[in-house]
C-alpha positions as CSV (number, residue, x, y, z in Angstrom):
1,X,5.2,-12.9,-59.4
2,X,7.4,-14.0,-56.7
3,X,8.2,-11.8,-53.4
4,X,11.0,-11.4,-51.3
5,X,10.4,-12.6,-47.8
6,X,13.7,-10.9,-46.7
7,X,12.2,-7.6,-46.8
8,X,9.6,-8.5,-44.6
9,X,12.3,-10.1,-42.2
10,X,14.0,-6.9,-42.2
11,X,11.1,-4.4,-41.5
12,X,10.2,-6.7,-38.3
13,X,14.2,-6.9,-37.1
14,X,14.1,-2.7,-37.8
15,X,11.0,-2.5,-35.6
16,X,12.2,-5.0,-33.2
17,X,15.4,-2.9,-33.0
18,X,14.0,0.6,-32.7
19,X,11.5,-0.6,-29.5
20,X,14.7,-1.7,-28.0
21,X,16.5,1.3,-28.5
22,X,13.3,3.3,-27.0
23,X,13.1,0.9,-24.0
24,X,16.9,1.6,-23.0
25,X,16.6,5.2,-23.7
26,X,14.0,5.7,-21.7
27,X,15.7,3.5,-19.0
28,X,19.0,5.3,-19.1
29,X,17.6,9.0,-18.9
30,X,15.5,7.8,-15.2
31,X,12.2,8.2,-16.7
32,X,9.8,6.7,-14.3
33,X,6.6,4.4,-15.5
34,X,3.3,4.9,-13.8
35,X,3.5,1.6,-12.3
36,X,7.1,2.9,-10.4
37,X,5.6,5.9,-8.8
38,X,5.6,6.2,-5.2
39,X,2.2,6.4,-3.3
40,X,1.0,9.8,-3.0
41,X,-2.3,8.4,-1.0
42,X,-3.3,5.2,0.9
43,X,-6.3,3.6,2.5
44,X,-6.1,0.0,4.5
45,X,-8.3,-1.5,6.8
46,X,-7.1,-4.8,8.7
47,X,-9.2,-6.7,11.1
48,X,-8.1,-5.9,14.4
49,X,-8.6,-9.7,15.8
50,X,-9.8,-10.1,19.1
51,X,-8.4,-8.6,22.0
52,X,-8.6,-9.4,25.6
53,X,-10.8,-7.8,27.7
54,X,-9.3,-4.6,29.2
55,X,-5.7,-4.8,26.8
56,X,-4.3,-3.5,23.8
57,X,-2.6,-4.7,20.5
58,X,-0.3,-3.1,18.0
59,X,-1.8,-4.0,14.4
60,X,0.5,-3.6,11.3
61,X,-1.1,-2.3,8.3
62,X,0.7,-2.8,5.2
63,X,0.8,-0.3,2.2
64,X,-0.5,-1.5,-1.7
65,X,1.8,0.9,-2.6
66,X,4.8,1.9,-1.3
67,X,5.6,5.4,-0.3
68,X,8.9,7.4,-1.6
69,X,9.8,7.6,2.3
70,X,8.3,7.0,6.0
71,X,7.4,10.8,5.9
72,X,3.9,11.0,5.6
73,X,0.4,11.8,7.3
74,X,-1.7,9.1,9.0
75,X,-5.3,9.4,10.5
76,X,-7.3,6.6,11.7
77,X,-10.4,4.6,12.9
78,X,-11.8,1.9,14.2
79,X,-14.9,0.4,13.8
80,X,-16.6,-2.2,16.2
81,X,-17.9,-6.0,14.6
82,X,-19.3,-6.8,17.9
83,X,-22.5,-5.9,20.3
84,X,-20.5,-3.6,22.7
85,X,-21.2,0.2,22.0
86,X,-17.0,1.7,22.2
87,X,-15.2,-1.0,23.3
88,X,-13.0,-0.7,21.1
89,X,-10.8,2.4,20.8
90,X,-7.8,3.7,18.5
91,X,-4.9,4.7,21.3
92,X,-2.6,6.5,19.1
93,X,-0.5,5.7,15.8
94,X,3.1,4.3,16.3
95,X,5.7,6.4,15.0
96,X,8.4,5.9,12.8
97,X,6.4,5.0,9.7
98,X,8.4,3.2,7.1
99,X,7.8,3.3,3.4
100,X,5.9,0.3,3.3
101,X,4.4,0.0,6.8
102,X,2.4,1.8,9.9
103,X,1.1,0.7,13.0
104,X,-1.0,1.7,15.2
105,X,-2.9,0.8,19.2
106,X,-5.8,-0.2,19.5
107,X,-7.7,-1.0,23.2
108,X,-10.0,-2.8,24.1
109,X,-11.8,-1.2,27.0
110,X,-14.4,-3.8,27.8
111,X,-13.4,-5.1,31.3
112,X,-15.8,-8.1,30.8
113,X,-14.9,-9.5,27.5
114,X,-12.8,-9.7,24.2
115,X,-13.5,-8.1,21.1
116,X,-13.2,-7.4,17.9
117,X,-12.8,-4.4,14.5
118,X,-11.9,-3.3,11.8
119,X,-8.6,-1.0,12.1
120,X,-8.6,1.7,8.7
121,X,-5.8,3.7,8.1
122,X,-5.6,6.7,5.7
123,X,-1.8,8.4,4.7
124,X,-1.3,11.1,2.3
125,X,2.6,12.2,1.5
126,X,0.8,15.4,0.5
């Protein structure tokens, strides 16, 4: 018995067809994908490098995951790597925020020498 293989050629094209048809569909009504949505929560923690004794840096942390907008809720920490008990301290977080960035100070308030942490930032757009 001898098949067609056309019919096989056209079931694949038909399929082929229909999953693009879906795809633009779905693209032209503004559905969004998981992978799209904006962050609703965010955790980072950066090193803070070493700062001079008695100074202060500004340390960038930037977001996994994007937010929708720079409107969104930030606390922080900062943990010490070295021997000195608080010597390092967070000053205050830098405002604006941007979608994909925050900032914050962090001092160093040992007079004698220069040290280092770990900055962590958490920010919830909720």
């Amino acid at each position: 018995m001898i098949r067609s293989q056309q019919r096989h050629g056209a079931n694949l094209r038909l399929l082929v067809s229909l999953g693009m048809v879906i795809g633009l569909t779905t693209s032209a009504w503004g559905f969004q994908r998981a992978f799209e949505a904006p962050a609703t929560h965010e955790r980072q923690c950066v090193s803070t490098g070493e700062i001079p004794p008695g100074d202060a840096r500004t340390i960038t942390v930037t977001w996994r995951h994007p937010f929708a907008t720079g409107h969104y809720d930030i606390i922080g920490a900062v943990s010490e790597s070295g021997d000195s008990v608080q010597a390092i301290e967070l000053g205050h977080i830098v405002m604006p925020h941007t979608p994909t960035t925050a900032a914050a100070v962090v001092y160093n308030r040992n007079a004698q020498s220069a040290q280092s942490g770990v900055l962590c930032l958490d920010a919830s757009a909720e």
